[in-house]
N, C-alpha and C positions, 0 to 999 in steps of 0.2 A: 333354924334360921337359914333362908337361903340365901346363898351369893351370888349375887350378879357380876357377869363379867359382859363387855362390851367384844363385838365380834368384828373381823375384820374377813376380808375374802378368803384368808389363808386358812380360816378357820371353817371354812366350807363343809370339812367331815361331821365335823360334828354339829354343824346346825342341818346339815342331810340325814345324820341318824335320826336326829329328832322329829324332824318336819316330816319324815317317810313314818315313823313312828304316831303322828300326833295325828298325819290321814288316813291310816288302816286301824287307829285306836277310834278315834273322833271322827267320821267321814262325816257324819252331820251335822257337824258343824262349822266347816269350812266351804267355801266357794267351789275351792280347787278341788280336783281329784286326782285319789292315790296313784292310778294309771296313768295319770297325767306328766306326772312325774317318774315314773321308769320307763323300761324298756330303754328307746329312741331318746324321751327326755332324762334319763339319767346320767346324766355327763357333767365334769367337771367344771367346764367351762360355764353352763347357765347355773350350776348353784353358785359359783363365785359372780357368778352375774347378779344373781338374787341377791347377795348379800354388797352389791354394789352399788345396785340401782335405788335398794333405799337403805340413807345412809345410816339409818340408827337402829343396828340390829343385838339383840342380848341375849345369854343364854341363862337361866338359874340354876342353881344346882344345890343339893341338900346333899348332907356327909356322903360329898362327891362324886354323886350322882346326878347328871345332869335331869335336871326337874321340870324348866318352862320355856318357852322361848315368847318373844315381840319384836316388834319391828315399829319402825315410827320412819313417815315420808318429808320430804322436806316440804317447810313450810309453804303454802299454795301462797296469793296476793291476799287471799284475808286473812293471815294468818293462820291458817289449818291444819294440823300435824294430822294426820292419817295413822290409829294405830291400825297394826296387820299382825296377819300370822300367828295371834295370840291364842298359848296354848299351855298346860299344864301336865304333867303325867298323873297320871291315877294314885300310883301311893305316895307324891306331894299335896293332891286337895287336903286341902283344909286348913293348911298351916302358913298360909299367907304369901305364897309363893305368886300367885296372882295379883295380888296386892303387890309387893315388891317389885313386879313387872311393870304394872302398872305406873306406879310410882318413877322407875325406873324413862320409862319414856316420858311422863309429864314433865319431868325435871331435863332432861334434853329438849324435850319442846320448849319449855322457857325460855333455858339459853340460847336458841333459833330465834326468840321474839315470836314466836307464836302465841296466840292469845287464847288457843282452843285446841284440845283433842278429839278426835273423829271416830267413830268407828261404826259399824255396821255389826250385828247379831239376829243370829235369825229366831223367830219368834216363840220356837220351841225351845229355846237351849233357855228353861229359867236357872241353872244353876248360875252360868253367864250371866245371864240379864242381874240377878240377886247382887253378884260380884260387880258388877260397872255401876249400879248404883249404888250401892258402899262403899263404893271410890267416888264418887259425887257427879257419877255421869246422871243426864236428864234427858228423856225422848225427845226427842227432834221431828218425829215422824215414822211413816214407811219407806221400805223400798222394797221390788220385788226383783231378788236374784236367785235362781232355782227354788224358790219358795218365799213366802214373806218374812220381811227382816226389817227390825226396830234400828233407825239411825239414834246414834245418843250421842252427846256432847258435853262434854267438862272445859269450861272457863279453864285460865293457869295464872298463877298468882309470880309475878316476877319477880326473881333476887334481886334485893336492891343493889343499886349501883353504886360507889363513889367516883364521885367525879376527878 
């Protein structure tokens, strides 16, 4: 079972080990590049930025190992939570740790009042694509960034309120 924990700036290390991790393990599947991120760009200051600029970042982790990370943007004017950053380690596939992730930012985007999840995947990652629709994401369309990439979107069902 993995545990999510919510990340705060301080906690910059370790969403660095992962995120340098998830783009020399996965470079195909994210935007950014690994290079991108060291040398020049490896410094303190812009991981704690990353982890600033959007506010809803988590790490997973299975018998204490940390396992997945996402990120969720604040909500746009139509309500639109952007997930990001989403990513898994190799001997956590399978066992729901993506799910969990998942799950983990749709329930922060609620509480934001956002009415929808976002995200972008590029057309060859079907194990991805497999995963966002089994969380109840639905194509949206295209888009082309370094390659073609499926937009998908999941509605969010809100906790009720009392008044």
């Amino acid at each position: 079972m993995a545990e999510i924990r919510e990340l705060t700036a301080d906690d910059w290390r370790a969403w660095r080990a992962l995120r340098l991790t998830a783009l020399s393990e996965a470079p195909h599947a994210f935007g950014a590049k690994l290079a991108d991120w060291q040398g020049d760009g490896d410094t303190e200051a812009r991981w704690r930025a990353r982890l600033t600029d959007r506010p809803f970042n988590v790490l997973a982790s299975v018998d204490g190992r940390d396992a997945g990370m996402a990120s969720g943007t604040t909500p746009d004017d139509e309500g639109v939570v952007d997930l990001h950053s989403m990513y898994v380690a190799p001997f956590a596939r399978g066992h729901g740790v993506g799910d969990a992730l998942i799950e983990a930012v749709a329930q922060w985007a609620a509480l934001q009042d956002a009415r929808t999840v976002r995200l972008q995947v590029f057309e060859d990652n079907a194990a991805a694509i497999a995963l966002y629709r089994r969380c109840g994401f639905l194509e949206e369309g295209t888009v082309h960034y370094r390659r073609p990439a499926l937009k998908m979107v999941r509605g969010l069902r809100h906790p009720s309120r009392s008044a």
